[in-house]
C-alpha positions, 0 to 999 in steps of 0.5 A, spaced: 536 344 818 535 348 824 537 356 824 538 361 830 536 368 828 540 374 833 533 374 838 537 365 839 530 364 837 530 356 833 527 355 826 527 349 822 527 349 814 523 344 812 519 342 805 523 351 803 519 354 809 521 355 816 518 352 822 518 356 829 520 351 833 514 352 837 511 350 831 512 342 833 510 339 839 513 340 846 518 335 847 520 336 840 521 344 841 526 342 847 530 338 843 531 343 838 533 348 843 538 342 846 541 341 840 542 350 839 545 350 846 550 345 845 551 348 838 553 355 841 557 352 847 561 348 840 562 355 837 563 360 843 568 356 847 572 351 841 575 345 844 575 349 851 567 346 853 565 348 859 560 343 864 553 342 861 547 342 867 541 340 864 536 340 869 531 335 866 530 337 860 526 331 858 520 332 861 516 333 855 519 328 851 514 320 850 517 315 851 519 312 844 524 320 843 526 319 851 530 313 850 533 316 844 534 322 847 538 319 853 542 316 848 544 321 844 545 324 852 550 318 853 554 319 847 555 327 847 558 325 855 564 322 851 565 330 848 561 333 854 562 334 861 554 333 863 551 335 869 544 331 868 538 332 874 531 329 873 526 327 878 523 322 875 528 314 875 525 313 867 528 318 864 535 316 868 541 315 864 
């Protein structure tokens, strides 16, 4: 479970603790403060969502995590208008 205090800072509780998510890799840390941005849009704006522009967002990510993330990346798209922007022709969707 992943929480957000007032500060929009992340924590995931695992095994009854709470986890920084600086605590984790990198590449992970940004996947958990993806899933909280996408979870502030749902609850700030409803059915009402507004264009998502992730600028590589990826960067950190090996390559095993990078072809689930641009999966999960291509299903959120069909909820999601998406702006994706990266550098590298790797992490294209």
């Amino acid at each position: 479970e992943i929480r957000l205090d007032t500060g929009l800072s992340t924590m995931v509780e695992k095994n009854g603790r709470l986890w920084k998510s600086d605590y984790y890799s990198k590449g992970f840390g940004d996947l958990i403060n993806i899933c909280m941005r996408f979870a502030l849009i749902d609850a700030m704006f409803g059915a009402d969502r507004p264009p998502v522009i992730l600028d590589d967002p990826y960067v950190n990510l090996d390559d095993d995590k990078m072809k689930k993330a641009l999966e999960l990346t291509e299903q959120m798209g069909t909820g999601y208008q998406i702006f994706y922007f990266t550098c590298s022709s790797a992490r294209e969707i």
